[in-house]
N, CA and C atoms as an extended XYZ file, in Angstrom:
168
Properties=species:S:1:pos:R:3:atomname:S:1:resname:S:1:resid:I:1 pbc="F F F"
N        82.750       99.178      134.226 N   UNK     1
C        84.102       98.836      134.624 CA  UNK     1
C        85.089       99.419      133.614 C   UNK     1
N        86.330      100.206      134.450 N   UNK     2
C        86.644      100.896      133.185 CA  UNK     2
C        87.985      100.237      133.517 C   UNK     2
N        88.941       99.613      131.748 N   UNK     3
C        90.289       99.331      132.585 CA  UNK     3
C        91.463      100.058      131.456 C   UNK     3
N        92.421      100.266      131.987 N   UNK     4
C        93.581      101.551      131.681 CA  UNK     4
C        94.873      100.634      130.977 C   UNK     4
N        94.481      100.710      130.258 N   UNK     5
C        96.239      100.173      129.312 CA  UNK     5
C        96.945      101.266      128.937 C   UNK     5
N        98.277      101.254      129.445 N   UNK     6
C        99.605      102.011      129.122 CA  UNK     6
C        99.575      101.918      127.662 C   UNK     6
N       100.700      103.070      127.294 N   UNK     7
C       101.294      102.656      125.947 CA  UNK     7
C       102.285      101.751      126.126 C   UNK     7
N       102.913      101.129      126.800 N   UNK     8
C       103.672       99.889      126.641 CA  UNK     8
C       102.926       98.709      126.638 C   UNK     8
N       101.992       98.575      127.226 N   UNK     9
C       100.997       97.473      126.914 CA  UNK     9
C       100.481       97.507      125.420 C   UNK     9
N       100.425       98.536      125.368 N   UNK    10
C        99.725       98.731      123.626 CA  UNK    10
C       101.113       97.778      123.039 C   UNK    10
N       102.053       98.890      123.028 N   UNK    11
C       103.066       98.152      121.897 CA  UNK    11
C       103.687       96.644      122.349 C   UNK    11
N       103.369       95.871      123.662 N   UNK    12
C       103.867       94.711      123.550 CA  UNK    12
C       103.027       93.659      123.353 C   UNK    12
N       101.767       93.875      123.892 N   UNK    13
C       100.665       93.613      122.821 CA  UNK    13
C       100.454       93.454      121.079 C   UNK    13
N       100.502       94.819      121.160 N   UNK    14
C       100.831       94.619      119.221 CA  UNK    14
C       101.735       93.951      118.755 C   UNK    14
N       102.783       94.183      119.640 N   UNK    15
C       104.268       93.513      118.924 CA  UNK    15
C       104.429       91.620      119.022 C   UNK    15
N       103.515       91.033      120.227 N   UNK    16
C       103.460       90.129      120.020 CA  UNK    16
C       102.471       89.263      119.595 C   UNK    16
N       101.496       89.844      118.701 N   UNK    17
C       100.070       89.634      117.589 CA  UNK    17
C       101.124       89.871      116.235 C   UNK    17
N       102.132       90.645      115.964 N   UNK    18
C       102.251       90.792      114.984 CA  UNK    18
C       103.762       89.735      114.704 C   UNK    18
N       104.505       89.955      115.705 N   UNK    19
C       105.643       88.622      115.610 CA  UNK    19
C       105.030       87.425      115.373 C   UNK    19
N       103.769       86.866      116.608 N   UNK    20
C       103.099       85.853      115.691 CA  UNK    20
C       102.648       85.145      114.217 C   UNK    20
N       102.252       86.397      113.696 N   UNK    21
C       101.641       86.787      112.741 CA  UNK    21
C       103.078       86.595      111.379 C   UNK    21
N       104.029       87.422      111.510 N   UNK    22
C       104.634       87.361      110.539 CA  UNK    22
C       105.864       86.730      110.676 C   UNK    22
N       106.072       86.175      111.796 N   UNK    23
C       107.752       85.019      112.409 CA  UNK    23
C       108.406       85.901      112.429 C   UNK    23
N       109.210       87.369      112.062 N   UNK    24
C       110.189       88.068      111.964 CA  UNK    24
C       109.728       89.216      112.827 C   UNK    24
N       111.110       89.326      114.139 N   UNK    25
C       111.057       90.630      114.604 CA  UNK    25
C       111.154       92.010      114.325 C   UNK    25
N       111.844       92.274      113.128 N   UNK    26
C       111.986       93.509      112.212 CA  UNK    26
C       110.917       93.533      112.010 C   UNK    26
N       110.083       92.759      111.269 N   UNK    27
C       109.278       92.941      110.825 CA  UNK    27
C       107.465       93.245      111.305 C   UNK    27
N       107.805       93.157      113.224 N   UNK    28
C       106.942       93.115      113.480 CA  UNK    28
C       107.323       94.352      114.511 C   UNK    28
N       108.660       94.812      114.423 N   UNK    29
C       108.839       96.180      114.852 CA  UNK    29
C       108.199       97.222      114.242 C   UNK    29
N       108.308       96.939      112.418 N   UNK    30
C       107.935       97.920      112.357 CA  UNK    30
C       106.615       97.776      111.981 C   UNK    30
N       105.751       97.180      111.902 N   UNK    31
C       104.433       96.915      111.653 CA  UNK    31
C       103.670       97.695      113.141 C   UNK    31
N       104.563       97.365      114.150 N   UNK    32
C       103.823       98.259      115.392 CA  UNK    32
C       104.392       99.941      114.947 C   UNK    32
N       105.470      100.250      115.004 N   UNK    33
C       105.384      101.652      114.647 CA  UNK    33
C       104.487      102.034      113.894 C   UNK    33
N       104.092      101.444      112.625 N   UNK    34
C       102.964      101.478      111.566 CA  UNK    34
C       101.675      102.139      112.092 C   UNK    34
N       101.448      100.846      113.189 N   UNK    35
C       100.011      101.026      113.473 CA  UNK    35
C        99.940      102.266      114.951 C   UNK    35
N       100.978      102.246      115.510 N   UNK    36
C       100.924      103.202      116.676 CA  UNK    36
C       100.651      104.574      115.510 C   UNK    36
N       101.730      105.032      115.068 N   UNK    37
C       101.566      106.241      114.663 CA  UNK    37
C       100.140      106.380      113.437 C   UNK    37
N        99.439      105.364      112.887 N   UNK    38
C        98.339      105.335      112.258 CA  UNK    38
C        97.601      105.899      113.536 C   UNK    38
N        97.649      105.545      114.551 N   UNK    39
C        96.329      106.121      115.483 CA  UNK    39
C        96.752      107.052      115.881 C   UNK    39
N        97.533      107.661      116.197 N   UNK    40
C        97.967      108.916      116.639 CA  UNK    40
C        97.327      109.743      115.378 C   UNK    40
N        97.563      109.477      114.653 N   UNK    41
C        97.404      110.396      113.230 CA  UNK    41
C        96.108      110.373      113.344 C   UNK    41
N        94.820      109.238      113.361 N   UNK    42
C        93.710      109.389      113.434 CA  UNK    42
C        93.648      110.061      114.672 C   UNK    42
N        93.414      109.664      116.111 N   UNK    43
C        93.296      110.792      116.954 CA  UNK    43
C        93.690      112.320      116.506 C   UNK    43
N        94.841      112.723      115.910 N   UNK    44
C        94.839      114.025      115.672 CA  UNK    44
C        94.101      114.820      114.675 C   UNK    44
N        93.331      113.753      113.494 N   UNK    45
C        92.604      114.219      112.579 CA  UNK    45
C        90.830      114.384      113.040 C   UNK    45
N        91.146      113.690      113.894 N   UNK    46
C        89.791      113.435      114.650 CA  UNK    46
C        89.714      114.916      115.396 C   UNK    46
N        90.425      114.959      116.201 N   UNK    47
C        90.066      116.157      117.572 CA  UNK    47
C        90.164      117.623      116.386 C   UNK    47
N        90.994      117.931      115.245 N   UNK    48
C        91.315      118.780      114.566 CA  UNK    48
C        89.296      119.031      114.286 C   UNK    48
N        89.085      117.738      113.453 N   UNK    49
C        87.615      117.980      112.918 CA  UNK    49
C        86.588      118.228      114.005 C   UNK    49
N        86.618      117.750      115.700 N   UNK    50
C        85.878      118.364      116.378 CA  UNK    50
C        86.061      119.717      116.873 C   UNK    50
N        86.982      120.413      116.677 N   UNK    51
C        87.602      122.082      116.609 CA  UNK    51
C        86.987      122.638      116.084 C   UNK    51
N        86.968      122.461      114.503 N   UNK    52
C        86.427      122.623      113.285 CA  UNK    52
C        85.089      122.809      113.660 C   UNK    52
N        84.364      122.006      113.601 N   UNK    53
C        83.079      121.474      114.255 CA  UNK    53
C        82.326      122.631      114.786 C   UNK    53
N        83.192      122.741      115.839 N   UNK    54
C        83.009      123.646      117.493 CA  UNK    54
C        82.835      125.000      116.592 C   UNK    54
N        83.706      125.313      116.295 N   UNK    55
C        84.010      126.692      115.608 CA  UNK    55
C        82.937      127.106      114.541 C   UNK    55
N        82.123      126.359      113.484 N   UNK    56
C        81.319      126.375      113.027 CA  UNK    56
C        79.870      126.843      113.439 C   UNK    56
């Protein structure tokens, strides 16, 4: 069973684990930017090293 979350589900999800988490909306704004662009960054370091990989 495969199921499909948007990126808006991601970030209102995150955003409301992390408002929980820390009582302040600033603060849980940017804790999701944090972690969105942390995975982006891993996805892109990731696919770079299977290139790499390939090319080898």
């Amino acid at each position: 069973m495969t199921h499909t979350t948007t990126l808006g589900d991601l970030i209102t999800t995150l955003y409301d684990e992390f408002l929980a988490a820390y009582g302040d909306e600033e603060l849980a704004s940017v804790a999701v930017a944090a972690t969105i662009n942390d995975l982006l960054l891993d996805a892109s370091v990731a696919r770079r090293s299977d290139h790499a990989a390939e090319a080898a």
